[in-house]
VEXGULUM-982650 format. One record per residue (C-alpha): residue number from 1; residue in three letters; x, y, z. Coordinates in Angstrom, 3 decimals. Each point is the difference from the previous one (the first is absolute). Layout:
BEGIN
+-----+-----+----------+----------+----------+
!   k !   r !        X !        Y !        Z !
+-----+-----+----------+----------+----------+
! NUM ! ALA !        X !        Y !        Z !
...
+-----+-----+----------+----------+----------+
// end
This chain:
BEGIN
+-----+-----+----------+----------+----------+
!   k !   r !        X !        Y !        Z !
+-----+-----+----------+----------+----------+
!   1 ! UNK !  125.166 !  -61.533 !  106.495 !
!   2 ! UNK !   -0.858 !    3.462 !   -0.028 !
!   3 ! UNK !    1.770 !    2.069 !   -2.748 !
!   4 ! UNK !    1.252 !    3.266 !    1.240 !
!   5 ! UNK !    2.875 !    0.873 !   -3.729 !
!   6 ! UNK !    2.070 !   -2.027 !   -2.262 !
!   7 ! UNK !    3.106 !    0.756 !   -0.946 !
!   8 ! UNK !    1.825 !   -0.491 !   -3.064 !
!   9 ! UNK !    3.594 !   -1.257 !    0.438 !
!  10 ! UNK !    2.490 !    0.761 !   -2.183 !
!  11 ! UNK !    4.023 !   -0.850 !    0.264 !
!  12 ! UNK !    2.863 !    2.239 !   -1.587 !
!  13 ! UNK !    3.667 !   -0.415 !   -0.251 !
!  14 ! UNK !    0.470 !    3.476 !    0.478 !
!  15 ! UNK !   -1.738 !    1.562 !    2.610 !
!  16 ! UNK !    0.674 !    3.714 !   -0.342 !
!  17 ! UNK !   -0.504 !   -0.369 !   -3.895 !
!  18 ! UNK !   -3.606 !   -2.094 !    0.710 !
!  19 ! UNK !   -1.148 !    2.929 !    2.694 !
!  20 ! UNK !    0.893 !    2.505 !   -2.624 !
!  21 ! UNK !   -1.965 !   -2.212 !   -2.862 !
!  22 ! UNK !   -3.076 !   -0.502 !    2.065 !
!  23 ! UNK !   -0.196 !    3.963 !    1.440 !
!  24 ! UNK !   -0.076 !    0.551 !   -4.058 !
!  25 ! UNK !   -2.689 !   -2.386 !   -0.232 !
!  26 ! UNK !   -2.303 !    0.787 !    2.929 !
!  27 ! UNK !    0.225 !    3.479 !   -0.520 !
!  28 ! UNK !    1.229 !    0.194 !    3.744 !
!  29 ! UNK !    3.119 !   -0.795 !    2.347 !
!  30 ! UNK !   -0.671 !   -3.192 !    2.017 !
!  31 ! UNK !   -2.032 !    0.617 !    3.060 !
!  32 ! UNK !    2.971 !   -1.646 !    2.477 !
!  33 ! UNK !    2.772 !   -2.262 !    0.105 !
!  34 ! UNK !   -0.685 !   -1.977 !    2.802 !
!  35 ! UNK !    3.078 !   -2.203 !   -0.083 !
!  36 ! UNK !    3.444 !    0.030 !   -1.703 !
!  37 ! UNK !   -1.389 !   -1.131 !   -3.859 !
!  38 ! UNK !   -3.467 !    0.388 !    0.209 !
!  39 ! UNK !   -2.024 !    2.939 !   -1.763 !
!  40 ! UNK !   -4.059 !    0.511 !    0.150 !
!  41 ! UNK !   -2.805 !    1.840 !   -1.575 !
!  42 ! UNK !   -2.383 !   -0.698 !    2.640 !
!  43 ! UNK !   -4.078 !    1.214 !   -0.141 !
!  44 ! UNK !   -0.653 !   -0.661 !   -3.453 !
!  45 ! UNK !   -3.939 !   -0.664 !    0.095 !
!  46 ! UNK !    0.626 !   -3.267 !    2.661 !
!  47 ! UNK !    3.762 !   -0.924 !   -2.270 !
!  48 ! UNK !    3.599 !    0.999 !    0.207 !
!  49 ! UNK !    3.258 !   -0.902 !   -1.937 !
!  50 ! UNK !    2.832 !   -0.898 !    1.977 !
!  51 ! UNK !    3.580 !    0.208 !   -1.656 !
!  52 ! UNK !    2.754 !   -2.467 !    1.138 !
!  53 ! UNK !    3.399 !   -0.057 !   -0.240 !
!  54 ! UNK !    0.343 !   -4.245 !   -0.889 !
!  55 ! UNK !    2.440 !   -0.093 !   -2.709 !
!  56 ! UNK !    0.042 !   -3.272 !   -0.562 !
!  57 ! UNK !   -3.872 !   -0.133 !   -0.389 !
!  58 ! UNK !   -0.273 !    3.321 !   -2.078 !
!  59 ! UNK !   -1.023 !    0.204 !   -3.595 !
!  60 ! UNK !   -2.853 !   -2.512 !    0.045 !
!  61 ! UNK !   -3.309 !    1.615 !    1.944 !
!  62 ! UNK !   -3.280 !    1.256 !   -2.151 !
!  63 ! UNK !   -2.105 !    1.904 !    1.585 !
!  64 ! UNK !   -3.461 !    2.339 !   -1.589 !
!  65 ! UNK !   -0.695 !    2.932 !    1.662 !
!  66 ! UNK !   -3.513 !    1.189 !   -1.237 !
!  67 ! UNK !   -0.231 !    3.533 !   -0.999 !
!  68 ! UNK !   -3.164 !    2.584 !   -1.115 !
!  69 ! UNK !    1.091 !    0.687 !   -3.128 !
!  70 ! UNK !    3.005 !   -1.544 !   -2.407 !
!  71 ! UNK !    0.272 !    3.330 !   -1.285 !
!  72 ! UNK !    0.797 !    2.572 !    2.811 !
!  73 ! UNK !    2.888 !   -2.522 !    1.260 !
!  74 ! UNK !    1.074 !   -0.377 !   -3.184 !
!  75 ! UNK !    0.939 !    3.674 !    0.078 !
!  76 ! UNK !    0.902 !    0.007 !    3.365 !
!  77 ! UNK !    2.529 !   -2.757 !   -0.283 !
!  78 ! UNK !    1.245 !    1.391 !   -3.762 !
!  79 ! UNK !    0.499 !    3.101 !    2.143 !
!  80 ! UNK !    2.025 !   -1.735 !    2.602 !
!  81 ! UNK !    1.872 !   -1.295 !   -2.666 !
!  82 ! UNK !   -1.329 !   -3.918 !   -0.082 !
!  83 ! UNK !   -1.335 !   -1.465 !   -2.957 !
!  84 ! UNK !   -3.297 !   -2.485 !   -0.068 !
!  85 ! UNK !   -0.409 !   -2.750 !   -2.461 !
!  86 ! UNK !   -2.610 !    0.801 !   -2.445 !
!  87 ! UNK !   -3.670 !   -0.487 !    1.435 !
!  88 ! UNK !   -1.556 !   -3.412 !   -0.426 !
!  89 ! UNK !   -3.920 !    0.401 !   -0.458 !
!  90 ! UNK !   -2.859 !   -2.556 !    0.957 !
!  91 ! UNK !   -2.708 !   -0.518 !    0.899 !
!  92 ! UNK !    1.528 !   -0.297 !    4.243 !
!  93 ! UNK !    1.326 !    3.535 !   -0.840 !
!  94 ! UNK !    3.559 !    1.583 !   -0.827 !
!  95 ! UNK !    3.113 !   -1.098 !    0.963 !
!  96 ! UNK !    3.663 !    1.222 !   -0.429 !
!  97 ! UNK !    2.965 !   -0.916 !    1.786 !
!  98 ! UNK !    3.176 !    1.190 !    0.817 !
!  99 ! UNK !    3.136 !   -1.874 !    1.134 !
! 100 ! UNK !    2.447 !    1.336 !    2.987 !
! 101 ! UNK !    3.600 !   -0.093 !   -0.272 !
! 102 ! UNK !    0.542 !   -3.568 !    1.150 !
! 103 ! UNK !   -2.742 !   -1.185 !   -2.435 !
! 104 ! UNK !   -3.059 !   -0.503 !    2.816 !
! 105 ! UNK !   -3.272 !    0.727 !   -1.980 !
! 106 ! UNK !   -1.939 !    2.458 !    1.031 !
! 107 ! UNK !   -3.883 !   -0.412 !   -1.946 !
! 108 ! UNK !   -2.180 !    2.984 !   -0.022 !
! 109 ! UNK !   -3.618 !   -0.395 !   -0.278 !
! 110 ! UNK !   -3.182 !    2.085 !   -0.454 !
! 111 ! UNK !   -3.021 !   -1.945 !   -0.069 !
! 112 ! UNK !   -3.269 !    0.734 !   -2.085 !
! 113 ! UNK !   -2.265 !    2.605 !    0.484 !
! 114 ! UNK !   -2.182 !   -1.007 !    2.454 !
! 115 ! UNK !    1.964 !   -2.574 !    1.614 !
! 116 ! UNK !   -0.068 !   -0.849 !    3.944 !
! 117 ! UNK !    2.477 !   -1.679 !    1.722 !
+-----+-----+----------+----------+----------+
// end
């Protein structure tokens, strides 16, 4: 198998609410809506998120998202009006997470200094 992306797949009860969440999130509006309940933020160094309107499967997804640093999006997302956990430190890094509104746990990560992935 050759791995072109990998998407994250998350499913929310309410769609318009989710797409309004995750553009919070992000930072962005999703890239398209390909089909009736579906959402994507495509081209994200080789991953995506895609947002799905499954109510009866929404509320139990985790996903991390790795970011540069904890602190920028910390202040991005405090001024987008969503509020992170406090960090965890260790010795993998920082870590903070954030729930959306069907409870779906969202895990933001910045590894150590130094780190390649």
């Amino acid at each position: 198998m050759t791995v072109q992306g990998i998407y994250a797949c998350l499913a929310v009860a309410d769609f318009e609410r989710g797409v309004i969440f995750y553009t919070r999130l992000m930072g962005r509006a999703p890239d398209d809506q390909p089909m009736p309940g579906m959402a994507q933020w495509r081209n994200m160094n080789g991953a995506g998120l895609q947002l799905w309107h499954e109510p009866e499967n929404a509320g139990h997804g985790r996903t991390t998202i790795v970011v540069s640093v904890m602190d920028d999006e910390r202040c991005r997302l405090t001024n987008a009006g969503l509020a992170l956990s406090a960090d965890m430190v260790g010795d993998w890094g920082v870590v903070a997470q954030i729930a959306d509104p069907d409870g779906n746990q969202i895990t933001l990560a910045e590894p150590p200094k130094g780190f390649v992935g």
